[in-house]
N, C-alpha and C positions, 0 to 999 in steps of 0.2 A: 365639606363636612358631611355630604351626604352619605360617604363611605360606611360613616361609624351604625348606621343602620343596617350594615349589610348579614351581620351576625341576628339580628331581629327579623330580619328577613329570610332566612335559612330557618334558624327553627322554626317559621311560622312554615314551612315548605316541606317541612319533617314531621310535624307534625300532621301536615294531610295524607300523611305517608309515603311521600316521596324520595325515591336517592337523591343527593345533593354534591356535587363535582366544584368544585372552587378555583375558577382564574382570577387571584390578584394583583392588577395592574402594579406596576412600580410607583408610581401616584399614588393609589391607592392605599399602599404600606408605608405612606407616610401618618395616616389618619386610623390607620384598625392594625391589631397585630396581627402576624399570621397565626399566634395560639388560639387568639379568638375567633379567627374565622374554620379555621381548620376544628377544634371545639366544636364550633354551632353545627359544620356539615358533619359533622364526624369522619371525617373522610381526608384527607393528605393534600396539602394548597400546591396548584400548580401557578408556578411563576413564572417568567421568564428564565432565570437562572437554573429550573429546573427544565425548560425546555432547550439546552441544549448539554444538559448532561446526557452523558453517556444511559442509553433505552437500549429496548428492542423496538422497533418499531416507529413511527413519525406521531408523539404528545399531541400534536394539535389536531389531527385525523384523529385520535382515539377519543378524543374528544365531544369532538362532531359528529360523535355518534349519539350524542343526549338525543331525549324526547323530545326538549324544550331548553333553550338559551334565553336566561334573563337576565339585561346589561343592567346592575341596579346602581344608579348614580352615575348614568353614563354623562359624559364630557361632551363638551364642543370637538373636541380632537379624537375623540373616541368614533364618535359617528361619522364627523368626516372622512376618518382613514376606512371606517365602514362602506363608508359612499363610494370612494372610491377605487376600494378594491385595493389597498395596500393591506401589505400581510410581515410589516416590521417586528410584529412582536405578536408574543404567544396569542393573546385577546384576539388582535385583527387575523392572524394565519387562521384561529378557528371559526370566526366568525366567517371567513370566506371558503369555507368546508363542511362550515354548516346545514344538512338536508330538512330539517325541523321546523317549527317556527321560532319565531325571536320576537321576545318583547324587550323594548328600548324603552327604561325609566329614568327619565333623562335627570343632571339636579346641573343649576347652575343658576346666572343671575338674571335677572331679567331684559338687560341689553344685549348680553349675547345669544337667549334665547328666541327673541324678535330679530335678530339681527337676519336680512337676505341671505346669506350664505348658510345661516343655522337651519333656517328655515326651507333651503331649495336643499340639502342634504337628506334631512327627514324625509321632505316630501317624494325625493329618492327613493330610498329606504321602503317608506310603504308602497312607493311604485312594483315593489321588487314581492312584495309580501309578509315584510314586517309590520309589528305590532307596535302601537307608542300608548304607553301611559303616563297621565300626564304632560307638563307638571305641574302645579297647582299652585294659586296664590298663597304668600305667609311669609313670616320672616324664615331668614335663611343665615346660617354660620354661625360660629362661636359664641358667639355674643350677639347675635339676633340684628348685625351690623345692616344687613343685606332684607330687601322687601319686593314683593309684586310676584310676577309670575316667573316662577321658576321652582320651585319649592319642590322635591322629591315626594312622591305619594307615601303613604305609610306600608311598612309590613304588610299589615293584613288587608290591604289593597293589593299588593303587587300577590300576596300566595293565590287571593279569591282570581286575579284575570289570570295568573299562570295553571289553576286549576281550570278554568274555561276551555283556555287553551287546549288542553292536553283532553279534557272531556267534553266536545263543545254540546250547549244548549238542546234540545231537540227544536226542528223547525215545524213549531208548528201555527209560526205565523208568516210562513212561508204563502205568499199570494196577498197576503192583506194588505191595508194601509192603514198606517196608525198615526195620530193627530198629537201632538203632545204639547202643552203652553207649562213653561218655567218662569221663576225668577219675579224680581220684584216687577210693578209699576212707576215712573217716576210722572208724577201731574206740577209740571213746570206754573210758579207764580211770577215769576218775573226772568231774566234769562241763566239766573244763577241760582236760583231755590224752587225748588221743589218737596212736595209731599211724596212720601216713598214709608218703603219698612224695609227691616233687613233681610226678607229671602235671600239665600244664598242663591236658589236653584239648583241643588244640589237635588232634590225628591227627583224632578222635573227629567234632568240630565240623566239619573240613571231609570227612569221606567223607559226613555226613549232607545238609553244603550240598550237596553237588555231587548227592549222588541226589536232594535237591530238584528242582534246576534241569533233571535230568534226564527230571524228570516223575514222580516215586517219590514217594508217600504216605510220609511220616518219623516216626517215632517215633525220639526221641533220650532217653535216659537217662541221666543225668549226675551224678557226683558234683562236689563244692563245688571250683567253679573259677571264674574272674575274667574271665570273656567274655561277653558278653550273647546272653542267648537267641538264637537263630536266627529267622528269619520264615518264615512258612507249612510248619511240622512241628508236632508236638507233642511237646512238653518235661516231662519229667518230673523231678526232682529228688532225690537220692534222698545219703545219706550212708555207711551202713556197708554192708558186703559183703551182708548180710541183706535189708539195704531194694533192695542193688540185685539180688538174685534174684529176691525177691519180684517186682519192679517188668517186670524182665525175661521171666519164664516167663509174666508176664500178657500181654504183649505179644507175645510168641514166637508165640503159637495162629497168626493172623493173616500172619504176616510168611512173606514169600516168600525173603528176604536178612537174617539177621544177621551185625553186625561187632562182634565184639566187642573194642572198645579200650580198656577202663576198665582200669587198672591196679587190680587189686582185690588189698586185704590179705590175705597168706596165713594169720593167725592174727589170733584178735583176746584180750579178755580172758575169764578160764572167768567173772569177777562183773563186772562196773563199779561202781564207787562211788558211791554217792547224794550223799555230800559230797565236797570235793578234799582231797587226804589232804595234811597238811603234811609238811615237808623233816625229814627224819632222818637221825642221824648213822649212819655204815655202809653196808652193801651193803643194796639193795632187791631181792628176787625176786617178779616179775610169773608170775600163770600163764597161760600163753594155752593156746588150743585152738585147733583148723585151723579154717579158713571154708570151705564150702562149694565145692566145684568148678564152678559153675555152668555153664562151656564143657563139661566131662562132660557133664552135665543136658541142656545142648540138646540135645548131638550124641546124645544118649538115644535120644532123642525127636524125632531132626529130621525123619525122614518124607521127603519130596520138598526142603526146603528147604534151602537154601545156607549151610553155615556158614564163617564165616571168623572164625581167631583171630589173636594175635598175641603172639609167643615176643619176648622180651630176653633174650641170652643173651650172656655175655663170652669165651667160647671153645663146641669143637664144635658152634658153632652149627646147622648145616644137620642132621646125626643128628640134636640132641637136638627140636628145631622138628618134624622129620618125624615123630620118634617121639611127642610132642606131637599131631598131627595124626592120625597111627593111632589115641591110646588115646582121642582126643577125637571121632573122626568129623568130623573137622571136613575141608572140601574141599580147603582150603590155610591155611596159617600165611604170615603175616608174620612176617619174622626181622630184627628191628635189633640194633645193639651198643650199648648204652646210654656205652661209653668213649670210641666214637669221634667225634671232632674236629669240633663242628658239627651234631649230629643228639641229643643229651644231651637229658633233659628241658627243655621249655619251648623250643625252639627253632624256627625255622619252616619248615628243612631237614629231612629225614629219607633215610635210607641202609638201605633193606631187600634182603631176598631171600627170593621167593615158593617158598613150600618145601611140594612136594605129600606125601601118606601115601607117595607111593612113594620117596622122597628125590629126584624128579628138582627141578631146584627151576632160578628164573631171580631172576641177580645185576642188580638194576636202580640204574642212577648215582645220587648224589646229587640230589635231584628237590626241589621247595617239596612240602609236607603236600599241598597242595590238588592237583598234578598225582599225588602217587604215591593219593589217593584216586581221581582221574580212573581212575589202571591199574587199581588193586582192584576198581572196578565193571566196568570194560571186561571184565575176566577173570573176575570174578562173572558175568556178564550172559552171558558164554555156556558156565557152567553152568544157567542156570536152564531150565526146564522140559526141560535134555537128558536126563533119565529119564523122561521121558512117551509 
């Protein structure tokens, strides 16, 4: 069903002003018409049927002459005739003609997305120089039948990395190292419950892509979140506030830029339970103790290097962020409002304000994750070596 986004996804690709060339698979004109895909590109659908009418010329070469190839809703069967170089039909003949780059958005379910064989294809694929985005946890199909990771990213995901593509980032974090912590904490009370919150990790994920693509050596640390690894950083995995210190100050020696995004629990338990304790009647009293300050610990210790934290806060936000930022050493806080409208945990929006130790701070609009991580490094980046 991820098909029927494919016209949402043209005109988001038209709109940054791009031409737009349409192959729809046979499968795929079971789920979108060719009115409406041809409509959205404004441009003539090539199909199979139309690849061996009567031309001048070889369709699938004229093709492969785009700037950029994007498989959107690609298939388990899509990639692997990809993989392996078959060229049965119009899709796979250009895909294997193709000189450009190619992003693969893949949709399907989540067994046959983990599945070895789906998985040793991709990893193919990027062997070769393709791009994969995605796919992303959520329901999936007609009727929301379908759950877990597999889910097709949106439109205006796949326009933002095919505009990457075609205009990639400047490198100007080419040489550095960059420290990133995501994602929740989970502080285990017995072997089945735990204290957590809902970060997605999402903030986290895209400040690390974008210093990737910037040219920045990655190390990303992440507590248990439902995104797949990133490509070309190094991923670390890490669960309670402890493992992610640990994981963190080992990292920190090295790194030029930390961000730290991980929502990490403020208490966890003074025991954890070796067994799960059963349901009793009455009130239960847990005893926590505080977890570790770990943004303290850096800013301890940060030396010449760049910290950056980031404050949620429901009122006095800008004081208490600034003052955040004083006791922490940190160079600047991120300040969002976890209430307001659209920017909530898990969301792909976010609504901050860059808030320095001296309280001068700048209110930045509504922005997607992946551009306000764009500003964070752009304002990182020329803190870096300004004390040398």
């Amino acid at each position: 069903m991820a098909a029927v986004k494919a016209p949402g996804t043209l005109r988001r690709l038209r709109e940054a002003g791009l031409e737009t060339l349409v192959i729809a698979t046979t499968s795929a004109l079971h789920f979108v018409t060719p009115l409406s895909l041809s409509a959205a590109a404004d441009s003539a659908l090539h199909t199979d049927q139309s690849w061996f009418a009567p031309q001048p010329g070889a369709q699938h070469l004229r093709l492969a002459r785009a700037d950029l190839v994007v498989c959107v809703g690609a298939s388990a069967d899509l990639i692997a005739r990809a993989a392996l170089g078959l060229a049965g039909d119009l899709a796979s003949a250009t895909l294997l003609s193709v000189r450009g780059p190619v992003l693969w958005v893949p949709a399907m379910n989540e067994a046959m997305w983990l599945h070895p064989a789906v998985q040793l294809n991709v990893a193919l694929l990027k062997s070769r120089g393709h791009h994969v985005l995605g796919p992303v946890s959520g329901s999936f199909g007609s009727s929301g039948e379908g759950a877990g990771l597999g889910r097709m990213a949106e439109p205006e995901e796949i326009a933002a990395a095919a505009m990457r593509l075609l205009s990639p980032p400047a490198q100007d974090f080419r040489g550095l190292r960059v420290l990133v912590s995501a994602g929740p904490t989970r502080e285990y009370l017995d072997p089945v419950r735990f204290i957590s919150n809902p970060s997605s990790g999402k903030m986290g994920f895209a400040v690390a892509e974008a210093a990737r693509d910037r040219g920045a050596e990655v190390t990303l640390v992440t507590g248990p979140v439902s995104l797949p690894d990133p490509d070309g950083m190094t991923v670390r995995h890490i669960e309670s506030a402890l493992e992610l210190r640990e994981a963190v100050l080992h990292a920190a020696h090295d790194a030029d830029l930390i961000v730290m995004t991980a929502a990490v629990a403020d208490y966890r338990a003074a025991e954890t339970k070796t067994e799960k304790e059963a349901k009793t009647a009455g009130e239960v009293s847990i005893h926590l103790v505080p977890n570790p300050d770990i943004l303290a610990e850096l800013g301890a210790s940060k030396g010449r290097r760049v910290l950056v934290g980031f404050a949620m806060e429901t009122h006095a936000g800008v004081e208490r962020a600034a003052g955040k930022a004083r006791r922490k050493n940190a160079d600047f806080m991120l300040l969002n409002y976890p209430t307001r409208e659209g920017t909530a945990f898990g969301g792909d929006d976010n609504q901050v304000t860059l808030v320095r130790p001296d309280a001068s701070h700048d209110a930045w609009p509504r922005l997607s994750k992946r551009e306000v991580a764009e500003r964070l490094l752009s304002e990182a980046r020329s803190l870096i070596g300004a004390g040398d």
